[in-house]
C-alpha positions as MATLAB code, in Angstrom:
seq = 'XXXXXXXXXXXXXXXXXXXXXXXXXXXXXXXXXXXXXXXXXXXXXXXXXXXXXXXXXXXXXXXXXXXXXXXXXXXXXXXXXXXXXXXXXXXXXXXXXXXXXXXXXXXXXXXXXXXXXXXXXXXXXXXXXXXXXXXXXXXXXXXXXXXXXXXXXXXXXXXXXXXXXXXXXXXXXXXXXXXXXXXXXXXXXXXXXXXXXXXXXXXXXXXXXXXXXXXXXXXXXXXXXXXXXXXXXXXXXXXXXXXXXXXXXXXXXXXXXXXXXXXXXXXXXXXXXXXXXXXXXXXXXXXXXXXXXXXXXXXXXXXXXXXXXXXXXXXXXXXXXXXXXXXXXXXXXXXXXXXXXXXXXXXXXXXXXXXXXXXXXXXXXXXXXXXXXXXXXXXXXXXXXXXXXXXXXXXXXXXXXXXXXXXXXXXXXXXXXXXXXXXXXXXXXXXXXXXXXXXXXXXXXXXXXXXXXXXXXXXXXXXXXXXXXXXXXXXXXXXXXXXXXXXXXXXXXXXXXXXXXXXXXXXXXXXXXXXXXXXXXXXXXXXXXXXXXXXXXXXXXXXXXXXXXXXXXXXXXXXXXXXXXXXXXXXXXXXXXXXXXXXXXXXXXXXXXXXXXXXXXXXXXXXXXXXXXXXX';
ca = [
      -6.808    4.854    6.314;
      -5.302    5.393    9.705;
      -7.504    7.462   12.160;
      -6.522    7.836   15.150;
      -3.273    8.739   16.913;
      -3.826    5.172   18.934;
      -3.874    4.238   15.202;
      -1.010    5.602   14.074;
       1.120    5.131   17.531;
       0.055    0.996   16.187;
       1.911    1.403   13.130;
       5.203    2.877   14.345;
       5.079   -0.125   16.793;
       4.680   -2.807   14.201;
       7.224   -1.592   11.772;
       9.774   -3.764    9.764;
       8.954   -7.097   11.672;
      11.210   -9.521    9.406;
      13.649   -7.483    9.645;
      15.868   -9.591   11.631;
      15.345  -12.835    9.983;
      18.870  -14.304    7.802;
      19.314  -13.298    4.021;
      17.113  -16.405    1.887;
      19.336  -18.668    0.183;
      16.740  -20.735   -2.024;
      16.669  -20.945   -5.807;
      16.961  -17.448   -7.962;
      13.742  -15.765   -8.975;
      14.145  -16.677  -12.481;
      14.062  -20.942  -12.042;
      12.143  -20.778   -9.090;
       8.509  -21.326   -9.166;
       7.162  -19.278   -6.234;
       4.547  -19.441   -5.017;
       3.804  -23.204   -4.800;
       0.622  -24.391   -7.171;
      -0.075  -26.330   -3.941;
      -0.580  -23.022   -2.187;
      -3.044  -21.877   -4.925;
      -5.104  -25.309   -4.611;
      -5.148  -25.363   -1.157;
      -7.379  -21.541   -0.894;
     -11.183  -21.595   -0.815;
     -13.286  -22.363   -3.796;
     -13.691  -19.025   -6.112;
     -14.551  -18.563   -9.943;
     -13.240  -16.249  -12.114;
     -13.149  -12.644  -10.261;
     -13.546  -11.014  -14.174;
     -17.105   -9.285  -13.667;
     -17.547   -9.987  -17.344;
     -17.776  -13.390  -16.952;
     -20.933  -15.387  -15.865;
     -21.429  -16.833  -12.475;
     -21.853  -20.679  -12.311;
     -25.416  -21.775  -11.776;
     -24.415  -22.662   -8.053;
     -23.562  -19.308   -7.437;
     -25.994  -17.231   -8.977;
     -28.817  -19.542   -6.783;
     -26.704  -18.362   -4.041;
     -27.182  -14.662   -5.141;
     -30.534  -14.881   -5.991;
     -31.757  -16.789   -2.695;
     -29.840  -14.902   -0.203;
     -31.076  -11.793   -1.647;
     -34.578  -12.401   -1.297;
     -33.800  -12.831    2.383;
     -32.683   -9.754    3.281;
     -34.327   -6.533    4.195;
     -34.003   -3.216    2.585;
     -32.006   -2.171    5.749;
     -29.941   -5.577    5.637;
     -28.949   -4.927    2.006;
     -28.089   -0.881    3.447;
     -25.828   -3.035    5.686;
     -24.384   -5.338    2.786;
     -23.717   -2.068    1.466;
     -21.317   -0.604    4.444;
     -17.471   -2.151    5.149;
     -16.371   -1.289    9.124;
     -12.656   -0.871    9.464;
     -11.272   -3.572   12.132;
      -7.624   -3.381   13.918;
      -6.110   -6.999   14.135;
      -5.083   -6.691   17.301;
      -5.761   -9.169   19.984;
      -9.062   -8.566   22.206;
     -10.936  -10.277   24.540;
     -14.531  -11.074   24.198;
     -15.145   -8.583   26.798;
     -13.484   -5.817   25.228;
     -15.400   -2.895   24.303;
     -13.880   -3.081   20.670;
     -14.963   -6.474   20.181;
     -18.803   -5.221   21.894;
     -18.954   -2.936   19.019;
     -17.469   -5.161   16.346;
     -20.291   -7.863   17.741;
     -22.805   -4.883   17.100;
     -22.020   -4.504   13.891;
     -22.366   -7.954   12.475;
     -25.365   -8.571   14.527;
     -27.321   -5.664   14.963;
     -26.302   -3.713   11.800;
     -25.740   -6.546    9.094;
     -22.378   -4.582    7.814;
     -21.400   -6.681    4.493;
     -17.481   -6.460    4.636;
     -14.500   -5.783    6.877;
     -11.574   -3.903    6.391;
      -8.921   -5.297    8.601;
      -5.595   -3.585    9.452;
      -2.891   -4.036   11.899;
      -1.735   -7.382   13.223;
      -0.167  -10.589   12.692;
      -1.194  -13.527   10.554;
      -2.785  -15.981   12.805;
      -4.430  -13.415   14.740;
      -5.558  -11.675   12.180;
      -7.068  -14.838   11.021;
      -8.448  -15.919   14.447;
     -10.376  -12.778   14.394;
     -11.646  -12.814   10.254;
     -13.143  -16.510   11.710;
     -14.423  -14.779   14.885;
     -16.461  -12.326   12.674;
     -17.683  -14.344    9.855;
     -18.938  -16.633   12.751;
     -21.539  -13.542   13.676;
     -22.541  -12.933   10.709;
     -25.503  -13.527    8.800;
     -24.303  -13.514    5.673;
     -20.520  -14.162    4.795;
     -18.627  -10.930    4.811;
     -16.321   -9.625    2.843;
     -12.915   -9.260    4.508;
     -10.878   -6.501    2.653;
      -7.316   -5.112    3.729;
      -4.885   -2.446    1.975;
      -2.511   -4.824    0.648;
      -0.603   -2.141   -1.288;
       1.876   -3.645   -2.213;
       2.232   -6.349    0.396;
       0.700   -7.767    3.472;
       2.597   -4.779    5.416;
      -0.338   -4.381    7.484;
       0.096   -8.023    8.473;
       3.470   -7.780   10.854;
       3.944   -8.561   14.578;
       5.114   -5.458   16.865;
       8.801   -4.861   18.402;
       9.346   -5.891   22.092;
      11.725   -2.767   22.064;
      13.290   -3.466   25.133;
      14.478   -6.763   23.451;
      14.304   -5.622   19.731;
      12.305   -8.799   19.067;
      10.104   -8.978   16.715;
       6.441  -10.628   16.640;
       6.456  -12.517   13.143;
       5.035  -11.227    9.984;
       3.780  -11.958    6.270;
       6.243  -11.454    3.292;
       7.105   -7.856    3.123;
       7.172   -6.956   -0.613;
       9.456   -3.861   -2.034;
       6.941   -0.894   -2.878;
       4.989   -0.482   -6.393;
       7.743    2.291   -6.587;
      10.216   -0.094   -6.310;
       8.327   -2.439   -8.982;
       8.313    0.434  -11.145;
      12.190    0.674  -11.337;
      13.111   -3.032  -12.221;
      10.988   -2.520  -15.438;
       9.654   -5.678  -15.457;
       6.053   -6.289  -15.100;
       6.489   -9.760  -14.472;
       7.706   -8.391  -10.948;
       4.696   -6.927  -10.921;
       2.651  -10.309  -11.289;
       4.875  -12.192   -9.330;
       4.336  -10.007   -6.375;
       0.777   -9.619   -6.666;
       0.611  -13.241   -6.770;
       2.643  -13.439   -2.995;
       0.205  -11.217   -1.678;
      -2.612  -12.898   -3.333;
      -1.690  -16.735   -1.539;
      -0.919  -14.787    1.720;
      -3.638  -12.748    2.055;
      -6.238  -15.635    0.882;
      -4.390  -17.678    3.282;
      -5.479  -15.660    6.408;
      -9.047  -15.508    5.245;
      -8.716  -11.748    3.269;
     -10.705  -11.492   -0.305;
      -9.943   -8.484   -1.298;
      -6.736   -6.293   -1.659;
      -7.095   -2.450   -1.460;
      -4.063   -2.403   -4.251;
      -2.742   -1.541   -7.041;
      -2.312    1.570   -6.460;
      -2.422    2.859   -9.846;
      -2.479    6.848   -9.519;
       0.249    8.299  -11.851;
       2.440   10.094   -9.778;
       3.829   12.992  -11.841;
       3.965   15.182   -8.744;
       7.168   15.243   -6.764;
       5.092   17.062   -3.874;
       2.443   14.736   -3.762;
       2.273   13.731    0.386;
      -0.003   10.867   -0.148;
       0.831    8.936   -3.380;
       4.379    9.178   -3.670;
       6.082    5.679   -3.196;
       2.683    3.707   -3.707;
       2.526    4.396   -7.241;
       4.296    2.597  -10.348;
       5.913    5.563  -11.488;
       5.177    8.948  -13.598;
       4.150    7.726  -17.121;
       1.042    6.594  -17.573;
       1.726    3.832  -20.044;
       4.376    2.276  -17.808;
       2.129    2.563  -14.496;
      -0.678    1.232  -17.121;
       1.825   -2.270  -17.695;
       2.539   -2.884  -14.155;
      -0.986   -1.980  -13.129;
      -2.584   -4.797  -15.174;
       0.415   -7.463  -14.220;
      -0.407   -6.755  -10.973;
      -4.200   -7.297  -11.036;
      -3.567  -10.056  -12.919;
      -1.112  -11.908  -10.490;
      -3.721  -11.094   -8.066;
      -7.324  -12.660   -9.507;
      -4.640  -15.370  -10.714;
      -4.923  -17.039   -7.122;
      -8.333  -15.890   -5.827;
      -7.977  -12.140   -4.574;
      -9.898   -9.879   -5.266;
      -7.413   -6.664   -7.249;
      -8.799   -2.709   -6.065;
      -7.599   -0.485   -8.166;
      -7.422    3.034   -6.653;
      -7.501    5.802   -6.376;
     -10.050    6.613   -9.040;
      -9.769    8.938  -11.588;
      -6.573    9.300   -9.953;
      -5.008   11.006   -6.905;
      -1.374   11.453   -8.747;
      -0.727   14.902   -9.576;
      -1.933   16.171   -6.244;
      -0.034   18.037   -3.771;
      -2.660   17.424   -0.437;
      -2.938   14.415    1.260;
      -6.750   13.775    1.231;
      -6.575   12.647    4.742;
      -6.098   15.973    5.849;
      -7.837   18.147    2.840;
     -10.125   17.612    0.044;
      -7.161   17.647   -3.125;
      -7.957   19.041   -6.538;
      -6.805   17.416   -9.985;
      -6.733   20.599  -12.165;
      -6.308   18.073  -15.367;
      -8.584   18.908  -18.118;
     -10.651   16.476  -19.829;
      -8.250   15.462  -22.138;
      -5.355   15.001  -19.849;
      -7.240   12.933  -17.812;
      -7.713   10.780  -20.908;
      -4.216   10.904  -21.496;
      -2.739   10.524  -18.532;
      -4.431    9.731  -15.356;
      -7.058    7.150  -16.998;
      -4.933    5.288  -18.831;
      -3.377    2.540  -16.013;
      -7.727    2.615  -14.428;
      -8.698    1.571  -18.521;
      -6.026   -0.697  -18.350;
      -6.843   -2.619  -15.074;
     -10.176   -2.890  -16.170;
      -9.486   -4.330  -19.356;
      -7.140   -6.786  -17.475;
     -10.290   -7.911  -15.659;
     -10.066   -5.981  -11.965;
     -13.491   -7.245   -9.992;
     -13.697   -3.998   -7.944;
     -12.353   -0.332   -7.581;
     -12.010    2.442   -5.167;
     -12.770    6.338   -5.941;
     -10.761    8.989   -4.362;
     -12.075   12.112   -2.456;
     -10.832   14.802   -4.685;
     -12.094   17.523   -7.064;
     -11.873   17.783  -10.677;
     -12.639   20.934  -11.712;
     -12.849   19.304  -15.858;
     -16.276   17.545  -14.433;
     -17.609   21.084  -13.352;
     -17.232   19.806   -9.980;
     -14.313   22.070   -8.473;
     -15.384   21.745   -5.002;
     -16.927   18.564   -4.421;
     -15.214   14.827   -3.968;
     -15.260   12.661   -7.030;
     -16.687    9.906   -4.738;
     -19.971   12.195   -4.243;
     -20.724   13.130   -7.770;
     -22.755   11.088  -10.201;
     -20.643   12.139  -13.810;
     -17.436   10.631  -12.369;
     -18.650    7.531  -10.850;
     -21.821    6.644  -13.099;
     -20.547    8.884  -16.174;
     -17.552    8.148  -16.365;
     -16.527    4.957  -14.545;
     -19.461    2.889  -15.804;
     -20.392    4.481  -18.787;
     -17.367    5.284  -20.592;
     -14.928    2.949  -19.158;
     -17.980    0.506  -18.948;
     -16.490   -0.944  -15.052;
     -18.872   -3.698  -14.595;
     -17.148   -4.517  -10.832;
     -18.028   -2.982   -7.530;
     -16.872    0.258   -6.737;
     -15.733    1.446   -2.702;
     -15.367    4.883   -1.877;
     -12.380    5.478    0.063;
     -12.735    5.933    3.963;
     -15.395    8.037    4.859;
     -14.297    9.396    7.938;
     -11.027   11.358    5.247;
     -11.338   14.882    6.017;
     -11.533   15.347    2.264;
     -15.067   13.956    2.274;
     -15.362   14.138    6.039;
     -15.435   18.639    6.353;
     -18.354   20.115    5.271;
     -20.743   17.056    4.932;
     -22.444   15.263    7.637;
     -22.811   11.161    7.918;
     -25.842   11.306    6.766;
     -25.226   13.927    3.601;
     -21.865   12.010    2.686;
     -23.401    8.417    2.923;
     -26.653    9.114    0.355;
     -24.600   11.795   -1.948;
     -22.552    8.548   -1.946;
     -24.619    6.331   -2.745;
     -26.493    8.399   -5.651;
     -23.314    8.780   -7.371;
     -23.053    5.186   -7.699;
     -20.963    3.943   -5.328;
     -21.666    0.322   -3.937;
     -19.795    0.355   -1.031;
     -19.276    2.564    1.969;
     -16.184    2.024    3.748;
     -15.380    3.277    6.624;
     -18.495    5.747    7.044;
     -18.011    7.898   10.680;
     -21.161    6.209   12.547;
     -22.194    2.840   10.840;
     -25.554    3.180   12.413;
     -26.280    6.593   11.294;
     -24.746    6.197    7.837;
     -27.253    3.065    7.420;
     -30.328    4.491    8.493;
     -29.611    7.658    6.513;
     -29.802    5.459    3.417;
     -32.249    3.415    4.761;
     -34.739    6.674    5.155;
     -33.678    8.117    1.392;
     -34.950    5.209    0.056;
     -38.334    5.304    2.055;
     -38.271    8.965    1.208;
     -38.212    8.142   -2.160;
     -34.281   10.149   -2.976;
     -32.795    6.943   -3.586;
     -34.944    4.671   -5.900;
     -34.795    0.757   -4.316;
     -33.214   -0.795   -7.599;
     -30.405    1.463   -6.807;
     -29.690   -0.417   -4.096;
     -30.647   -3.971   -4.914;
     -28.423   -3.117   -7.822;
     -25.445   -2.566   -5.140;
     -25.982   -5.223   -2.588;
     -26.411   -8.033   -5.747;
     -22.735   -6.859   -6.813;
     -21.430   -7.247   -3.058;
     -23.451  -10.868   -3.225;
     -21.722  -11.455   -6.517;
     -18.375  -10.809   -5.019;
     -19.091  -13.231   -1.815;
     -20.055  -16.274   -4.434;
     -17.033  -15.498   -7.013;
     -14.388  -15.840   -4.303;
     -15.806  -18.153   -2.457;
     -16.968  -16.169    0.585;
     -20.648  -17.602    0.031;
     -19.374  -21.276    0.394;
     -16.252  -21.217    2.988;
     -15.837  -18.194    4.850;
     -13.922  -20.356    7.359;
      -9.553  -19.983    7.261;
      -8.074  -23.317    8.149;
      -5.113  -21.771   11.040;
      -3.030  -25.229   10.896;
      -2.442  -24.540    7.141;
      -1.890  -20.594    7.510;
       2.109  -21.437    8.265;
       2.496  -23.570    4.641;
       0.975  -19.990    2.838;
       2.127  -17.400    4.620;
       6.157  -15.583    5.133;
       7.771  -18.888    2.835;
      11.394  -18.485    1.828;
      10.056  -18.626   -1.845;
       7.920  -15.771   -1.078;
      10.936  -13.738    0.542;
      12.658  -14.755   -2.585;
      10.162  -12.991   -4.808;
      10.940   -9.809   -2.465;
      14.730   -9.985   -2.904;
      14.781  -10.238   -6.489;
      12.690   -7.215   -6.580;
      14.408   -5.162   -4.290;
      18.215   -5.957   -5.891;
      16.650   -5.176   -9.283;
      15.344   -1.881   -8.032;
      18.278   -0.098   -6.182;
      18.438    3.411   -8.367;
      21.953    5.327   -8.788;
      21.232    8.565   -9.507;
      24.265   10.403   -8.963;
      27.712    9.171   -7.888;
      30.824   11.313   -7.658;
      34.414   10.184   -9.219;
      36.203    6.939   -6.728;
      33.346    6.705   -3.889;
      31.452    3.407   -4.982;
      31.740    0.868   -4.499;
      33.372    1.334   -0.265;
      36.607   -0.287    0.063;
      36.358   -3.434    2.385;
      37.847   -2.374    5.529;
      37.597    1.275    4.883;
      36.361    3.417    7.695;
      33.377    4.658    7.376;
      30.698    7.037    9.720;
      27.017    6.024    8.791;
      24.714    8.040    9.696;
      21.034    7.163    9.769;
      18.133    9.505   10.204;
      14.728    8.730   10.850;
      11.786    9.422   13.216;
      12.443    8.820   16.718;
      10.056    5.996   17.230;
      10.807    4.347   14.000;
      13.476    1.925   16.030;
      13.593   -0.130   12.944;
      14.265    1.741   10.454;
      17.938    0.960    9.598;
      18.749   -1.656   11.626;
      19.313   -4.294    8.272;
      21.174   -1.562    6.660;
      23.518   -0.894    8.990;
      24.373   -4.488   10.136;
      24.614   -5.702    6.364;
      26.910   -2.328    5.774;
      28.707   -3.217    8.619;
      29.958   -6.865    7.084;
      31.606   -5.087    4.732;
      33.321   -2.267    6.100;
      34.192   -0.430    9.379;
      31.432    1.232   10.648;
      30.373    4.058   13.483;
      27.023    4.319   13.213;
      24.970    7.299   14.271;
      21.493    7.688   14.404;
      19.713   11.575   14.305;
      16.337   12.704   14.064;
      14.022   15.513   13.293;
      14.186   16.581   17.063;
      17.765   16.414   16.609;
      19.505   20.019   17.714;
      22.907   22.066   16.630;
      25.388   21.371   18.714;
      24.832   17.237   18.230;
      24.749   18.192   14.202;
      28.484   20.272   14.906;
      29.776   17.410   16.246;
      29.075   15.289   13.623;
      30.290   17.253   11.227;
      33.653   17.347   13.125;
      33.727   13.757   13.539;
      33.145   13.176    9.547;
      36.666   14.864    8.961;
      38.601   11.652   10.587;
      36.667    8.894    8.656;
      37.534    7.840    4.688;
      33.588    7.726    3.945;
      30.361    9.504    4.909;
      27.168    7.803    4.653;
      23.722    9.230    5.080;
      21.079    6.877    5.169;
      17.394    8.815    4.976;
      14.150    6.960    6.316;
      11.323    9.046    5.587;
       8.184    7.136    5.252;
       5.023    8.087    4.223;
       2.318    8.144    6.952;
      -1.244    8.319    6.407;
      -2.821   11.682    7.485;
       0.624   13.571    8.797;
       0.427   15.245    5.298;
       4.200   15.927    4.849;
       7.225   13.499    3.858;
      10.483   15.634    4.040;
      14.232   15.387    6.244;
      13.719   17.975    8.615;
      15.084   21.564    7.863;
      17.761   21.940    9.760;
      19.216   18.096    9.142;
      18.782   18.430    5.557;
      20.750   21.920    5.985;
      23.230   20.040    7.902;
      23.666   17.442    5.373;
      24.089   19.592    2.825;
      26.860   21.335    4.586;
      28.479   18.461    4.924;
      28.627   17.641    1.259;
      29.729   20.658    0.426;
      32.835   20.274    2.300;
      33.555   16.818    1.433;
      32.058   13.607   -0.192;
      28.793   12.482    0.825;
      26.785    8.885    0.101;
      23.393    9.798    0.647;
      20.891    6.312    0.274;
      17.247    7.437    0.353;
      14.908    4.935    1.477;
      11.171    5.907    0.957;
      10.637    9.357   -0.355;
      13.462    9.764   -3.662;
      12.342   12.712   -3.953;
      14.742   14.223   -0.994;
      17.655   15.306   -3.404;
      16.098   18.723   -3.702;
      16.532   19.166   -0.070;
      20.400   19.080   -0.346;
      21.595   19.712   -3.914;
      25.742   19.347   -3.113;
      25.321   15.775   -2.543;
      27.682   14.379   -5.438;
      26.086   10.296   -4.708;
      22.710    9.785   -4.197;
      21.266    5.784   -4.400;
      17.580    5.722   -4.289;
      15.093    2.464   -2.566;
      12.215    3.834   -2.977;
      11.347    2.193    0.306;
      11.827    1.811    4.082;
      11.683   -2.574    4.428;
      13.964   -5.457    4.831;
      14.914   -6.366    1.642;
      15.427   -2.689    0.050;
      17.816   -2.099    2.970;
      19.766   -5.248    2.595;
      19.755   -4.460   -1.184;
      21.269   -0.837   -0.574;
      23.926   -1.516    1.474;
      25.396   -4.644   -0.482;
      24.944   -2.694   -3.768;
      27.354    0.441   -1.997;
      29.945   -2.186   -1.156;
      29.977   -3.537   -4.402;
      28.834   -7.001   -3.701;
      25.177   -6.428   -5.842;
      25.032   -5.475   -9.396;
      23.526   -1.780   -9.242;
      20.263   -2.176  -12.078;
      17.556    0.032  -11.378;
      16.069    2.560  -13.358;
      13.958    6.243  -12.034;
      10.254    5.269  -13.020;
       9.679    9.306  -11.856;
      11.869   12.104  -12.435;
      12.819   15.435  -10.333;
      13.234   18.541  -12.785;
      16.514   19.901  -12.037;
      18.070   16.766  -10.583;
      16.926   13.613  -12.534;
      14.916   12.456  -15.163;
      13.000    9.236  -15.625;
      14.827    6.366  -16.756;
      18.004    7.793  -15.242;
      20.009    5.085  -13.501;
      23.663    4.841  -13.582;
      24.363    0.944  -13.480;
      27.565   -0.643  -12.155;
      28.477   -4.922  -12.210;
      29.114   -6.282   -8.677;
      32.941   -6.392   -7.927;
      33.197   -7.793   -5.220;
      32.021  -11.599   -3.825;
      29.577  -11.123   -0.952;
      31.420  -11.730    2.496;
];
């Protein structure tokens, strides 16, 4: 839900922040017990997160009392979720004046927090819950790790600021086949998150992604069949409520087989009503049935609820009809940012906030102007659009949340403990197992895997220019097997530097292409670069190429003379560690396509190969 290009400039800064720290020698992932039952005991009183179950007498006299307090335009407020960067800022700051506002003056119920690293991220949840008049909420798009939770790079130095466990995407999840992956990294995130004071994880995303063009999905989902994504999806929530937090599933009825990113456009499902049944409903029935305590809608159309050109988040049939009353949700429902230009063009603040609202949604997150968005409701109400049980309904679920996790009764994150919870060399563990499970063979041409030790090789890496990260664990680990000139290129990159290249690939025993493309919220497009992927393409045609696609798999089409092409599914440390030991032979190659490519792969491709070689 990135914004603005201060936003966005944020992330590119923060990326990959343990990406330097040694390879984790602890105890394999299958004797291990991560994470700690110490960690789990050790996180704020919270009952069972299952909306089905009854709240303990202490909690619903919490409910009931702290309702009765508040104001119809206090339980608007409980209502709305601001969107907070977890950067550092003074008290003085003009952020911090308006994040002061909002817990003060406008009573907002939850926080969304993004960017930043553990402890400050924590100083400032405890700086905010400190304003506020009743507990909030702290939410964060854990999807499928605390990602959002990483230091920047001191470029000039290449040092790195510290981060949370980076976990290998649901993508990557998706090709071990094993939903106990799926549990075991939703229970990571779950301790670390809790840990810094967060209650709720944006995540799983559980959109079926049967679209290779989809800009916006892609990588975040499970996979392409609905009763695999359905598997992991429930593992995952599970794993989650297991230690406290708080699962989202998203993006409801699904945002899979979409080719806009919603940031940008509103998208259209063109599923009739019995696909959707079939196919994008199945993993959202599933999480519910595994217990999930909230959800969030997406801002597309669906033409099958005689709504072609409206957002599901603003239309009664999808979010009463059919969320409540025919998958009987009993949780609390977000929409997805409000500011997305898919909900954002064509509606006002005040339009978007009460259309909303009267299609059952009990949170607002993110709305354009919390103020306005608030008193909109706030006067629809008085006005008589909106009856007052409507809302009373909402802000009891939000209250219900507080007192389940334990929000109501210690908003407060103990900092001295944060460093026993958070980034543990168990918790790494979990990541490794899942990204050495996951690395994909798709294709592989006669005598070029695994790379001779000591053969020559010219690696060339291609990514965005200010992604300095991206490849930097690849490379070195590459590089401790074999002899290496690496290159990096870009999308700016020009002709005559490609020529060259080209030239210099003639004089080396192996060519390796390692692709970074990573999906960024709001650019709308996740492809190489035209005239690179022409170039690379080129170059395979004249002799053997190793292509290794980290992030989008989906890049194949772009050059189809590539002979081997080894899929990640991801652009973090342990997916690049993962890659390069499994090309030199000293990893077992295991993983399996959870999505396929119609001309180039299918699902459940995966050519597998045992490890030859002992790891240097």
């Amino acid at each position: 839900m990135l914004r603005s290009g201060f936003d966005k400039l944020f992330l590119l800064a923060a990326l990959s922040v343990a990406a330097c720290r040694p390879p984790v020698r602890v105890p394999s992932v299958g004797t291990a017990k991560p994470p700690a039952e110490s960690m789990v005991a050790s996180l704020p009183p919270s009952g069972n997160l299952d909306p089905a179950t009854p709240l303990t007498p202490a909690q619903r006299r919490w409910v009931d009392s702290t309702l009765a307090t508040l104001t119809l335009r206090e339980r608007v407020g409980q209502m709305t979720h601001v969107w907070v960067l977890g950067d550092y800022t003074s008290t003085e700051d003009t952020t911090w004046r308006e994040i002061r506002d909002w817990m003060v003056a406008d009573g907002v119920g939850g926080v969304t927090m993004s960017l930043g690293t553990p402890i400050e991220v924590a100083v400032k949840i405890n700086a905010m819950q400190r304003l506020s008049k009743v507990p909030l909420l702290i939410a964060s798009d854990l999807e499928p790790g605390l990602s959002r939770l990483k230091g920047g790079m001191f470029a000039p130095y290449l040092l790195t600021a510290g981060s949370a466990t980076i976990i290998p995407s649901n993508m990557a999840i998706g090709a071990t086949g094993r939903p106990e992956d799926a549990f075991e990294a939703a229970r990571v995130i779950g301790i670390e998150g809790r840990a810094v004071g967060i209650h709720i994880a944006f995540a799983p995303t559980v959109d079926v992604n049967n679209n290779p063009d989809n800009p916006v999905i892609n990588t975040r989902s499970f996979g392409e069949d609905p009763e695999s994504v359905a598997r992991m999806s429930a593992a995952f929530v599970r794993g989650l409520q297991s230690v406290g937090m708080v699962a989202t599933p998203k993006h409801f009825p699904g945002h899979g087989d979409t080719d806009t990113d919603s940031h940008n456009a509103l998208a259209v499902v063109r599923s009739s009503r019995a696909r959707l049944d079939s196919v994008e409903l199945v993993p959202f029935r599933a999480a519910i049935d595994a217990g999930a305590a909230s959800l969030m809608t997406a801002h597309i159309a669906l033409p099958a609820m005689g709504t072609p050109d409206v957002p599901a988040t603003l239309v009664p049939s999808v979010i009463q009809g059919l969320l409540r009353d025919t998958l009987r949700f009993r949780g609390l429902t977000f929409t997805d940012a409000m500011t997305m230009e898919a909900v954002g063009k064509g509606y006002s603040i005040e339009e978007s906030s009460v259309l909303a609202v009267k299609a059952g949604a009990d949170i607002l997150l993110k709305p354009g102007n919390i103020r306005r968005s608030i008193d909109a409701v706030v006067a629809a109400v008085e006005k008589g659009d909106i009856p007052a049980s409507r809302i009373e309904e909402s802000t009891r679920r939000s209250l219900e949340l507080k007192a389940r996790t334990g929000a109501a009764f210690a908003p407060y994150r103990n900092l001295d403990s944060l460093r026993a919870a958070v980034g543990l060399p168990a918790h790494w563990e979990v990541a490794r197992g899942i990204a050495e499970r996951s690395i994909t063979l798709l294709r592989e041409q006669p005598n070029q895997l695994p790379i001779a030790q000591g053969a020559s090789v010219m690696l060339v890496v291609y990514a965005p220019e200010l992604d300095i990260e991206a490849g930097r664990i690849f490379a070195g680990e590459f590089g401790r097997g074999a002899r290496v000139r690496t290159v990096r290129i870009g999308p700016q990159t020009g002709k005559e530097t490609l020529d060259s290249l080209a030239r210099a690939a003639a004089g080396v025993d192996r060519v390796v292409i390692s692709t970074h493309v990573r999906r960024i919220e709001g650019e709308g497009r996740f492809a190489i670069a035209q005239r690179v992927a022409g170039w690379i393409d080129s170059v395979a045609a004249a002799r053997p190429v190793v292509v290794v696609a980290h992030g989008n798999p989906y890049v194949l089409r772009q050059f189809s003379n590539v002979g081997t092409y080894m899929v990640t599914y991801g652009i973090d440390p342990s997916l690049e560690r993962a890659s390069a030991r499994a090309l030199l032979g000293t990893l077992a190659i295991a993983g399996h396509a959870p999505i396929s490519l119609p001309g180039f792969f299918k699902r459940g491709d995966g050519i597998t190969r045992s490890a030859t070689r002992v790891t240097p």
